[in-house]
KEVEX-89291 format. One line per field, with one value per residue (C-alpha): residue number from 1; y, z, x. Coordinates in steps of 0.001 Angstrom, whole numbers, plus 500000, padded with zeros to 6 digits. Each point is the difference from the previous one (the first is absolute). Example, Ala and Ser with C-alpha at 12.3 -4.5 7.8 and 13.67 -1.06 7.14 Angstrom:
BEGIN
nunu	1 / 2 $
Y	495500 / 503440 $
Z	507800 / 499340 $
X	512300 / 501370 $
END
This chain:
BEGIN
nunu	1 / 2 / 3 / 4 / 5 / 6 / 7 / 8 / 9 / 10 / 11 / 12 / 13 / 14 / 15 / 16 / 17 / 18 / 19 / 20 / 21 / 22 / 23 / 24 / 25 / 26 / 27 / 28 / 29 / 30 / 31 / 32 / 33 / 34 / 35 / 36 / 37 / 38 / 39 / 40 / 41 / 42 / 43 / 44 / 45 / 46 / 47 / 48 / 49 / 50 / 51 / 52 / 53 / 54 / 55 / 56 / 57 / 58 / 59 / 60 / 61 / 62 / 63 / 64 / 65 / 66 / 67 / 68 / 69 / 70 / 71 / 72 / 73 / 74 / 75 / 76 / 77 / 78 / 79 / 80 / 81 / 82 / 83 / 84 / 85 / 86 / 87 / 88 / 89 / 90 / 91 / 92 / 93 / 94 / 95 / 96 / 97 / 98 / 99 / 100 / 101 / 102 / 103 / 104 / 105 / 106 / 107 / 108 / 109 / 110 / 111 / 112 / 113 / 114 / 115 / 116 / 117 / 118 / 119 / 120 / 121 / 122 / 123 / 124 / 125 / 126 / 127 / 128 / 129 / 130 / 131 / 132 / 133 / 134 / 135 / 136 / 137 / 138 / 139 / 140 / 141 / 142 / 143 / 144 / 145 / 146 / 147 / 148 / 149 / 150 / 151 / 152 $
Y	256909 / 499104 / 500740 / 503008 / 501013 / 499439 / 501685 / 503049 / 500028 / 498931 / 502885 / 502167 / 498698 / 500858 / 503566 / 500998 / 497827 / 499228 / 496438 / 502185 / 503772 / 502094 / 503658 / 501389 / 499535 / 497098 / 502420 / 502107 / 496661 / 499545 / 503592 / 498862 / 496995 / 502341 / 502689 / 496298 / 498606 / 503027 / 501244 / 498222 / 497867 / 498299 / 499528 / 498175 / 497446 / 499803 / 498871 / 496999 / 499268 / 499900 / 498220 / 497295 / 499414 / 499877 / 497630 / 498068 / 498420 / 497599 / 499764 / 498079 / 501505 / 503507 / 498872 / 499031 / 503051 / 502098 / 498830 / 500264 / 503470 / 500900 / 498188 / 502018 / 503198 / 498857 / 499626 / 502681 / 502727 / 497809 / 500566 / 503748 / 500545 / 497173 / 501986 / 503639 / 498262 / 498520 / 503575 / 501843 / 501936 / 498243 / 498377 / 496869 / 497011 / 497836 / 501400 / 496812 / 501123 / 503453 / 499494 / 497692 / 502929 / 502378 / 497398 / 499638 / 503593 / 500218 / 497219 / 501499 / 503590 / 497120 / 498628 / 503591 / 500697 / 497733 / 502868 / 502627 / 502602 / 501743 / 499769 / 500296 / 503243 / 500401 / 498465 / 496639 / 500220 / 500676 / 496945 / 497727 / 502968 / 500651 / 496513 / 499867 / 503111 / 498440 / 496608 / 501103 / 502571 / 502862 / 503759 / 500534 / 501279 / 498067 / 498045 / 502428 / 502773 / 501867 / 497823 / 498564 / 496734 / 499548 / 500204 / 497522 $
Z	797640 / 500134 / 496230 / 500697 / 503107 / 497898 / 496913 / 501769 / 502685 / 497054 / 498194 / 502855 / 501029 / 496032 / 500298 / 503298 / 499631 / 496142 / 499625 / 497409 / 500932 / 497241 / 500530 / 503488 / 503277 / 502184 / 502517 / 497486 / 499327 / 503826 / 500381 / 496720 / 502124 / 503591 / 497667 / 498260 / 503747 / 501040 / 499137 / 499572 / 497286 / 501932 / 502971 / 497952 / 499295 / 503406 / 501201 / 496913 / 501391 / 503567 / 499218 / 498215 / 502504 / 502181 / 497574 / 499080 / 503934 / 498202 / 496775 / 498955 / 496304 / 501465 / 502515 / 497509 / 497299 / 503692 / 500415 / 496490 / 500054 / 502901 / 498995 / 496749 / 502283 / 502197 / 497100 / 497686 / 502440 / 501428 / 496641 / 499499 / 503479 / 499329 / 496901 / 501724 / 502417 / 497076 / 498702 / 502900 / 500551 / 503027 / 502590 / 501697 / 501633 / 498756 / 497067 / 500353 / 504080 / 498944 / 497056 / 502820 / 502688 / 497752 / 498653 / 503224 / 500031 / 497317 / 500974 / 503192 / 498195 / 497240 / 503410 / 501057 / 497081 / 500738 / 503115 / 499571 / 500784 / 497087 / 499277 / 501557 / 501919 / 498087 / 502287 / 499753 / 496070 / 500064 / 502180 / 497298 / 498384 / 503078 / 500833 / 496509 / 499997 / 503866 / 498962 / 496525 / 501477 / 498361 / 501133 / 501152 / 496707 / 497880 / 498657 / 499597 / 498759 / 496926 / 497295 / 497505 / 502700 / 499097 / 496468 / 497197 $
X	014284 / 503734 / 500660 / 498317 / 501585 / 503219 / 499375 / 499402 / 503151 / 502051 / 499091 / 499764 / 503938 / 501283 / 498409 / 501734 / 503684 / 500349 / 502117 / 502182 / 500893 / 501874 / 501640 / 499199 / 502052 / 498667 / 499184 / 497519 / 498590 / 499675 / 498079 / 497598 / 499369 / 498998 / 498146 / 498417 / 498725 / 497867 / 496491 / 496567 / 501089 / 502639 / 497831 / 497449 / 502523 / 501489 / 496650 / 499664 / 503402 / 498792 / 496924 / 501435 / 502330 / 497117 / 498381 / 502921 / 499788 / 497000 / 500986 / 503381 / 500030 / 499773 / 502405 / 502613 / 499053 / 500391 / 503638 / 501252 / 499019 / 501163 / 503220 / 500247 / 499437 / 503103 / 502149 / 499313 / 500449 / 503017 / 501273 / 499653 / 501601 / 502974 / 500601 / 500172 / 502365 / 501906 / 500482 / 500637 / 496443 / 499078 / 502134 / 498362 / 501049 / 497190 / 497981 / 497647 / 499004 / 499700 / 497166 / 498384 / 499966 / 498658 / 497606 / 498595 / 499191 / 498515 / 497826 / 499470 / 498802 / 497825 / 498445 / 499533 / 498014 / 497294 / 499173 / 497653 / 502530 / 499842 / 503680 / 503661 / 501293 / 502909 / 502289 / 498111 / 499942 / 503830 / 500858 / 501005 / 502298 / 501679 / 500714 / 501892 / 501676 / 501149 / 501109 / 501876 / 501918 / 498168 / 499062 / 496543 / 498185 / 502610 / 496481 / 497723 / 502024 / 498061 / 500484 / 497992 / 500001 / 495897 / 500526 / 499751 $
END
């Protein structure tokens, strides 16, 4: 179950924040990574996530495969924002606390998946986005601007 659990949030992780990013500003990878945590697919893997966390209260493997991936998460996105800061397309004290915040809403909006609502009103779904734009110094919109943020 734990090589499982971690095959798939591994891959899941290198689909939305790729370890090595090429052309692109940081923030359009930012907006791929917003357009990348919406819809049905996303929400299937919020609730693995959520369940093994659940799971992982019983089961020390899962436990540690749990906290390696949620470690990975942490530092990847740390990353991406450190490296917007770094060239002056996002202004943040602490790149590291702001992944974390908007971690924690996506997990919150993963959790919220596991309702039978149906989906987010649109100011629910954009609560991860707006924390973002808020804590890197951004516009409103600056993330979800028409791109081609849920391509490739």
């Amino acid at each position: 179950m734990a090589e499982a659990f971690g095959y798939a949030a591994t891959a899941e992780l290198d689909s939305l924040v790729p370890a090595e990013r090429t052309g692109d500003s940081v923030a359009r990878h930012l907006a791929r990574f917003f357009a990348r945590t919406t819809g049905e697919r996303y929400d299937a893997v919020s609730r693995l996530r959520l369940n093994a966390r659940h799971l992982s209260r019983y089961r020390p493997v899962l436990r540690d495969r749990v906290a390696v991936q949620e470690a990975a998460w942490r530092g990847r996105l740390s990353d991406l924002i450190g490296d917007g800061v770094e060239r002056g397309e996002f202004r943040t004290e602490d790149p590291h606390m702001t992944a974390i915040q908007i971690l924690v809403v996506l997990d919150g909006l993963g959790a919220h998946a596991n309702t039978d609502t149906g989906g987010h009103p649109e100011a629910v779904a954009r609560m991860a986005v707006t924390t973002a734009e808020r804590e890197l110094g951004l516009a409103p919109g600056t993330l979800t601007r028409p791109t081609d943020a849920a391509g490739s």
